[in-house]
N, C-alpha and C positions, 0 to 999 in steps of 0.2 A: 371296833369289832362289832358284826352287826349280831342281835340277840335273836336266837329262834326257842321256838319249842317241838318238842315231841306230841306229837296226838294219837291217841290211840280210837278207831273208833269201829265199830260191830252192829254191823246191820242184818237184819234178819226179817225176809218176807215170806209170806207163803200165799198161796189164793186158791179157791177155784170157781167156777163160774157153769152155769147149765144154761142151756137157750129151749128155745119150744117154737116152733114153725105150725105154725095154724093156717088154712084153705079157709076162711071166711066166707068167700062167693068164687066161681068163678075166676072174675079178675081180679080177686083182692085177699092179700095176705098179708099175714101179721105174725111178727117176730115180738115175741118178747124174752126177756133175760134178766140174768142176776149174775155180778161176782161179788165174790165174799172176801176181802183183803187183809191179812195179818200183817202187822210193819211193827218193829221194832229197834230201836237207836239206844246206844251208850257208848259215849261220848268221856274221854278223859283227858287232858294236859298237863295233867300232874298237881294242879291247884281248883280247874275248876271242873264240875262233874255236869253233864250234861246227858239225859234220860228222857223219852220219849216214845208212847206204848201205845197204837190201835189192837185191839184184837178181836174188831168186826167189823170192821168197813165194809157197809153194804153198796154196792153199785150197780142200781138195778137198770135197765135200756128196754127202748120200746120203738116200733119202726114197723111202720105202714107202707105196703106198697099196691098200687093200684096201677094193673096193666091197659093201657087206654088203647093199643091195640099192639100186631104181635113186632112190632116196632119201636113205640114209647112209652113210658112205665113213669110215672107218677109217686114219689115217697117223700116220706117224712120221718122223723126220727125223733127222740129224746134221749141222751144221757146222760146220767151222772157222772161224776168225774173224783177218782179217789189216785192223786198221783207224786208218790215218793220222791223226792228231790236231794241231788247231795249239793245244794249251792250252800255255802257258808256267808255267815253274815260277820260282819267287822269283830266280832267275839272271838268267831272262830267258831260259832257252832251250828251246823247241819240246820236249813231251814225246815218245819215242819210240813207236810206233805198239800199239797196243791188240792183246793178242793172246790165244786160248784156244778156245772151242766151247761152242755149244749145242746142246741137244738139244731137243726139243719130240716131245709125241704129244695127238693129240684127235681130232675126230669131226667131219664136216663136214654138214650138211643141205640139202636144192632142196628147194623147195617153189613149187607153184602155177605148174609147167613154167618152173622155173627164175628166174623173178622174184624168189623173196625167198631169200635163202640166211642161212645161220645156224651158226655154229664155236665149238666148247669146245675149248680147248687150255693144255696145260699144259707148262712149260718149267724149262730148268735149265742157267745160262749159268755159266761158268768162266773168271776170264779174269785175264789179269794186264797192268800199267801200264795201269791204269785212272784217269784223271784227278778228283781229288779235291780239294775246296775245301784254301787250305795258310790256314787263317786266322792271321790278323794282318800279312799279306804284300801288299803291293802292287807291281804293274811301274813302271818306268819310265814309261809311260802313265798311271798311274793307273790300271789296272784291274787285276782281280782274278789273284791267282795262285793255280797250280795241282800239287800233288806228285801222285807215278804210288804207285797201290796195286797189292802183287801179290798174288793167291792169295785173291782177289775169289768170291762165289758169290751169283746171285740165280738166286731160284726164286720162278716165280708160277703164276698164272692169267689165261686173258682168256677172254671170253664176247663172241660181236658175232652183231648179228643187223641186215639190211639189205635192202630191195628194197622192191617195190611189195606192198602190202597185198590192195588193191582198186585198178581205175582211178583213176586220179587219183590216190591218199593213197599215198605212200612212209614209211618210217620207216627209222631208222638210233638204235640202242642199243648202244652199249658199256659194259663193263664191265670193270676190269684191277685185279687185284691181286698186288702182289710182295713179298720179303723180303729186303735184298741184307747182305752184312756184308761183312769184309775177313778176312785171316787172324785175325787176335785174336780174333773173336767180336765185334768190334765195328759197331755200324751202320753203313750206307754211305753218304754222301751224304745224312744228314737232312734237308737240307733239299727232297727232293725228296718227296711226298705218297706215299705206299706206299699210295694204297687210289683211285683215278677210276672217273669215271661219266659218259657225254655221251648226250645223247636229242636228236632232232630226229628232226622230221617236219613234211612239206609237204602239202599240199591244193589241187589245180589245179579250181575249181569246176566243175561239169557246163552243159553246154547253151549257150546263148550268152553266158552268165560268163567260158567256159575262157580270155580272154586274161587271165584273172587268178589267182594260185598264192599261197597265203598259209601263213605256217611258224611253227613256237614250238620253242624248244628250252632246255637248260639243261646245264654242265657244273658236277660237284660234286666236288671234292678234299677227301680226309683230312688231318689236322692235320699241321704241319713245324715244324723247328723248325732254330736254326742257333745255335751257342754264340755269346756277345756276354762283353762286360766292364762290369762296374758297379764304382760306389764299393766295393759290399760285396764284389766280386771277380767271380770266374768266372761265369756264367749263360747259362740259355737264355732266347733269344726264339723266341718261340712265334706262328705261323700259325694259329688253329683253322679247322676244317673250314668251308668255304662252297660256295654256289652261286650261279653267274652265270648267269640268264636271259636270253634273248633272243627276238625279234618280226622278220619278218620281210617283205616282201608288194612281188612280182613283179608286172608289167604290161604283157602282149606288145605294142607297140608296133604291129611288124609281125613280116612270117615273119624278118625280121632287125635286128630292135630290140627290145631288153626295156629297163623302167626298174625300178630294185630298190631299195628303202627298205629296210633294216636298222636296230632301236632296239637297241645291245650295253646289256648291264650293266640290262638293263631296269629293275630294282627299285635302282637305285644303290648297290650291293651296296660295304663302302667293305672292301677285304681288301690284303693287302700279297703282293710279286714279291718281296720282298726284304727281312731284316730282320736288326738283331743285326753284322752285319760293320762293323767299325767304329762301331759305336753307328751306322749308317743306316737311314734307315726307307725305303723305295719304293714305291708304293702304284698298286695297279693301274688301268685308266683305269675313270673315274667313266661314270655312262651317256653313250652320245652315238649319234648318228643319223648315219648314209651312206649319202646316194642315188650313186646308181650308174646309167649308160644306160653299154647296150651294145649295139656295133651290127658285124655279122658281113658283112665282104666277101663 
């Protein structure tokens, strides 16, 4: 018979937060801000008590923007970072809340009187009790536990570009890349793809078609991987790099009815959510079709 326990646990936040928009010059403005964050944990299973109280987390933000002409814009940012977590560690108890600062700078673009806009930005987060796979550890539930890393460092990139093209045709492309380790020098969370990609775009046909919008898109992830155990010992299991296609195709009904066919996974792409913990395998959904009507009061 396998043994569980009861948990009982009571969390309780409150915050608020002011901002200030200042006209500095011309083409230069400056945002700054504060939130104030209350967080509160109590934690019980019947033998062990577990208790945990901010009642001022300050998280103050600061963000420069310089317009370089009525086209490209120019910012920079800093913020703190005050962020409540329910991941559990092999005790069973609630890790304590995430904390450190990002900074980011990049370059922002309008184009085609503001319809399609487009951002390169670069970033560089710090942070400590970062929740981090504890393998070989289960809760009481059966699910997965979790230890707090400190003295954490990711730095990336992201690229997005979004808006209407021409009438009718929208697009939407992102692109994200990061590199995160923990004090050691060691990687962070392998199991998460250090390298995405996602494209979609829609097409609302011309002239007495337009009750109809047709879409194609695809997101592609870099290789992951997540330590497992074999006979021969230690080992990684290994995700390689895929791509999940999709179909899409809208059908205005009326001015407040659309019907929406979605084909996911189009090419039954067979890739794994999960691999290696415990010798399990999890495999993501195979293709499938969902219509959808939607109909607006």
């Amino acid at each position: 018979m396998a043994n569980w326990t009861r948990t009982h646990t009571e969390i309780t936040q409150r915050g608020f937060y002011s901002a200030l928009r200042l006209s500095l010059a011309d083409p230069l403005k400056l945002i700054v801000g504060s939130r104030v964050s209350q967080y509160k944990i109590n934690q019980s299973d019947g033998s062990t008590d577990f208790n945990y109280e901010k009642k001022s987390a300050l998280s103050p933000y600061a963000g420069l923007i310089f317009a370089l002409n009525p086209t490209y814009s120019l910012y920079t940012s800093y913020t703190t970072i005050f962020n409540p977590q329910t991941y559990r560690d092999r005790n069973n108890q609630v890790l304590k809340p995430t904390r450190g600062n990002n900074r980011e700078i990049g370059i922002k673009g309008r184009y085609f009187d503001g319809r399609f806009n487009a951002s390169l930005a670069l970033f560089d987060a710090h942070l400590n009790n970062v929740a981090t796979l504890d393998n070989g550890y289960l809760l009481p539930d059966g699910s997965q536990a979790y230890k707090a890393s400190n003295g954490t460092v990711s730095k990336g990139i992201e690229v997005d570009l979004q808006g209407e093209l021409s009438p009718g045709w929208n697009l939407s492309l992102g692109v994200a890349n990061f590199a995160a380790a923990d004090s050691d020098g060691s990687r962070l969370n392998p199991q998460l793809p250090r390298t995405t990609a996602r494209l979609f775009t829609t097409w609302q046909l011309p002239g007495r078609f337009d009750a109809l919008t047709i879409g194609a898109g695809a997101n592609w992830q870099s290789s992951s991987w997540l330590a497992a155990t074999s006979p021969s010992g230690s080992t990684r299991a290994t995700q390689k790099s895929y791509t999940v296609a999709s179909l899409m195709a809208r059908y205005a009904l009326t001015s407040q009815a659309d019907i929406t066919v979605n084909i996911n996974n189009l090419f039954d792409q067979r890739y794994t959510v999960m691999n290696g913990f415990y010798n399990q395998v999890l495999y993501g959904e195979p293709r499938n079709v969902v219509l959808t009507v939607d109909y607006r009061f």
